[in-house]
N, C-alpha and C positions, 0 to 999 in steps of 0.2 A: 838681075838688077831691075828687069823693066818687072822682072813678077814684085820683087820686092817694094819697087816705088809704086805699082798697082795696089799691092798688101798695104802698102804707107797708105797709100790715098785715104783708102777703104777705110783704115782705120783712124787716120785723120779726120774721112769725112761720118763715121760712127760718133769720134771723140766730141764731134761739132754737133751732132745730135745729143751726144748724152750730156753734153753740156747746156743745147736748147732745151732739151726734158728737165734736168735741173735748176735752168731759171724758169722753167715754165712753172715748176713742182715751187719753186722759192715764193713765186707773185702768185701760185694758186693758194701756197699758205697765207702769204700776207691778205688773200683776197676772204680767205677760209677765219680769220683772228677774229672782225666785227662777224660777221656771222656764228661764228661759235661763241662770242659772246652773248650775240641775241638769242641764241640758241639757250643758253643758261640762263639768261632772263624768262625765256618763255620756259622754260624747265620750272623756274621758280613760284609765278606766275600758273603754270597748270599744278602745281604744288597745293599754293594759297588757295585754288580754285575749285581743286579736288577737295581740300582743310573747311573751302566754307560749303560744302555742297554737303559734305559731313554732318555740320554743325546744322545747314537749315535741314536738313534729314533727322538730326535730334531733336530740332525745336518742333517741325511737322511732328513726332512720334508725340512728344510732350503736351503738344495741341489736343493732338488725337484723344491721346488717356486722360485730359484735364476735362476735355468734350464728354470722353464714355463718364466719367467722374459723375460732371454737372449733369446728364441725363440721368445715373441712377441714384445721385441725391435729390434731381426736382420728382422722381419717383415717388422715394422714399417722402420728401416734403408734402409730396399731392394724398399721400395718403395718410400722415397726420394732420393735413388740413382736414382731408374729410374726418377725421376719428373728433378732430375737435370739433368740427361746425356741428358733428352727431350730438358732440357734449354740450355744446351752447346752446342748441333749441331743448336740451331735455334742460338745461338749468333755466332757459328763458321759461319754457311752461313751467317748471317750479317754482319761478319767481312769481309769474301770472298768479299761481294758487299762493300763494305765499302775500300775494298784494290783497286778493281778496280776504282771504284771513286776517287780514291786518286792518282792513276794511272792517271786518266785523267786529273787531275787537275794540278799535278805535271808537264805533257806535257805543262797546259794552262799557267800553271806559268813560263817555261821555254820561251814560246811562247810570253809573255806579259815581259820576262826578257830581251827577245831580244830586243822590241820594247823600252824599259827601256833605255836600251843603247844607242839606237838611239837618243831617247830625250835627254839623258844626254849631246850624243854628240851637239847637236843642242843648247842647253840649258847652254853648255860649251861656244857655240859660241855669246850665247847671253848674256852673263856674261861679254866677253872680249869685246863686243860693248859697254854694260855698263860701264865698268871700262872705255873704252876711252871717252863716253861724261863724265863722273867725271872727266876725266885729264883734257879735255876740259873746263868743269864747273870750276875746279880750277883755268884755266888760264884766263875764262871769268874776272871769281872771281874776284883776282888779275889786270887784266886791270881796272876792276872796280874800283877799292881799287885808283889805280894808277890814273884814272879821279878823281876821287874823293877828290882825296890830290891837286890835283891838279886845280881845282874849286872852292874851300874854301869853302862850301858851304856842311855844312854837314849833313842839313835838304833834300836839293836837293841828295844828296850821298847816305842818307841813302834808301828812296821812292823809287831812282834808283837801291839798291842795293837787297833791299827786292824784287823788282819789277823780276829783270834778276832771282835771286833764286829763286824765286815764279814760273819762264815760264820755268829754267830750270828741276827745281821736275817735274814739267807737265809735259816735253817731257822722264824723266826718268821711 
């Protein structure tokens, strides 16, 4: 009996232990609850953090190649600027020749404007010869007209009248 109430103790005083390990285990979870919750926040949290460390590692890569990009098109650009500034001095000296030729021609045309002149005036003079055989011609005309009424005769009037217009268009 004294092993057995020894035996009891012992396992009364284990019972008292495993009872203290299980409220110890109970207040170590309730103590473990907000911790494992912050624990899945920081979860979440090195989640979003890893998602954006991604994303500026995309956007760096995107820099990068928009950078190589714009270097091999200010290239490409530096060297049709040069190909055009080549073409712009060889059109600007053409134009230079192109100016002086237009120079000269400008003198030819002034030179050829004068002589214009001259003719106009000569040309003036041969207008006002003209208008007088026309008066002439009118008064021919009119004589004609005037035999003619006066001849009766205006098969003969007419042969003569075609005839005088006819020699004067010739001499006009």
């Amino acid at each position: 009996m004294r092993r057995l109430k020894s035996a009891l103790a012992r396992v009364m005083k284990q019972i008292k232990g495993i009872t203290w390990t299980v409220e110890q285990h109970q207040q170590l979870n309730k103590s473990m609850e907000p911790l494992t919750e912050e624990n899945e926040k920081l979860k979440e949290a090195m989640n979003l953090m890893e998602k954006n460390i991604q994303r500026a590692q995309r956007e760096q890569d995107l820099a990068e190649s928009n950078a190589r990009d714009l270097e091999y098109q200010k290239g490409v650009l530096s060297e049709q600027l040069a190909a055009m500034s080549e073409q712009l001095r060889g059109k600007s000296e053409r134009l230079a020749s192109a100016s002086m030729q237009l120079e000269q021609k400008s003198e030819q045309l002034r030179s050829v404007s004068e002589q214009k002149a001259e003719q106009d005036a000569v040309l003036d003079q041969l207008c006002q010869a003209i208008e007088q055989l026309r008066e002439e011609k009118m008064k021919e005309t009119g004589r004609v007209d005037k035999l003619a009424e006066e001849s009766n005769s205006e098969y003969f009037l007419v042969g003569v009248t075609a005839e005088v217009v006819s020699l004067l268009d010739g001499i006009l």
